[in-house]
N, C-alpha and C positions, 0 to 999 in steps of 0.2 A: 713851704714844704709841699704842700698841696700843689702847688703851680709846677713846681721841679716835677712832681710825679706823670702830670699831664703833659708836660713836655718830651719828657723819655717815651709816652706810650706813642704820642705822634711822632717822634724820631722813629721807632720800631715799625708802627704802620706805615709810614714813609718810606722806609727801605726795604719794607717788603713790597709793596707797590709796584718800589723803582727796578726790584729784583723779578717781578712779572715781567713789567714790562720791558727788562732790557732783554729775558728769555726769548719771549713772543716774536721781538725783531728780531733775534737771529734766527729763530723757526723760520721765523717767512721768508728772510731773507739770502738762507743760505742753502734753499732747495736748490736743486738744478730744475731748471726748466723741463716739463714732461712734454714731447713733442709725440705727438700722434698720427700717424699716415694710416689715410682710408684712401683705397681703389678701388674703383667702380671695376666690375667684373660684366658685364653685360650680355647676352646670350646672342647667338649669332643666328638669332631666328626675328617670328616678328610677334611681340605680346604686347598688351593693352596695360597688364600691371609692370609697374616701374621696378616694382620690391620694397621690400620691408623696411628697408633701409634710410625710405625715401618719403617725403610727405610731399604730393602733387597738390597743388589747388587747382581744383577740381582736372579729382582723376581721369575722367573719360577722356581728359584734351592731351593726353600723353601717352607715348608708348614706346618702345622698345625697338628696333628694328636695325636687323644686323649690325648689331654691339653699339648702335648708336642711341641717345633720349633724341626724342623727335616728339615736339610740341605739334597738336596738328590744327589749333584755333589761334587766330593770328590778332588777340584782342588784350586789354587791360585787365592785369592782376593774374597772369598767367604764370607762376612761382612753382620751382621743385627745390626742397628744402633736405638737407642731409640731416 
C-alpha cells in the first residue's frame, strides 16, 4: 500500500512536469519571429561623433561626412558596432 501511494505521487509529479514542459514548447515555439529594422540616418555635414547609436573602436579614427562613416586610420581592430 505504501508503494501504490508513492507511485501515484510520481505519476502526479510526472505529468505535471510533462505539462510544463509541453507549455514552454509551444511558448517558444509558436512566437512569430520579431524582425527589427534600424537605418542609419547620417547628417549631410562633416562630424568626428558617429552617434549614440553606435560604438566606435576608438572614436577619434571615425567620423561622419556627408551622410557617409568614413574610418580615417587604415590599421587593425578598427570596428563600428550597432
Amino acid at each position: 500500500m505504501h508503494n501504490c501511494a508513492n507511485t501515484e505521487r510520481l505519476s502526479i509529479i510526472f505529468s505535471g512536469y510533462s505539462f510544463l514542459i509541453a507549455c514552454l514548447f509551444i511558448f517558444l515555439h509558436a512566437r512569430k519571429p520579431v524582425c527589427l529594422i534600424f537605418t542609419s540616418v547620417w547628417p549631410k555635414t562633416q562630424r568626428t561623433f558617429v552617434g549614440p547609436e553606435y560604438w566606435a573602436n576608438r572614436l577619434q579614427d571615425w567620423q561622419v561626412n556627408q551622410g557617409r562613416v568614413e574610418c580615417l586610420v587604415s590599421q587593425e581592430n578598427r570596428n563600428l558596432h550597432l
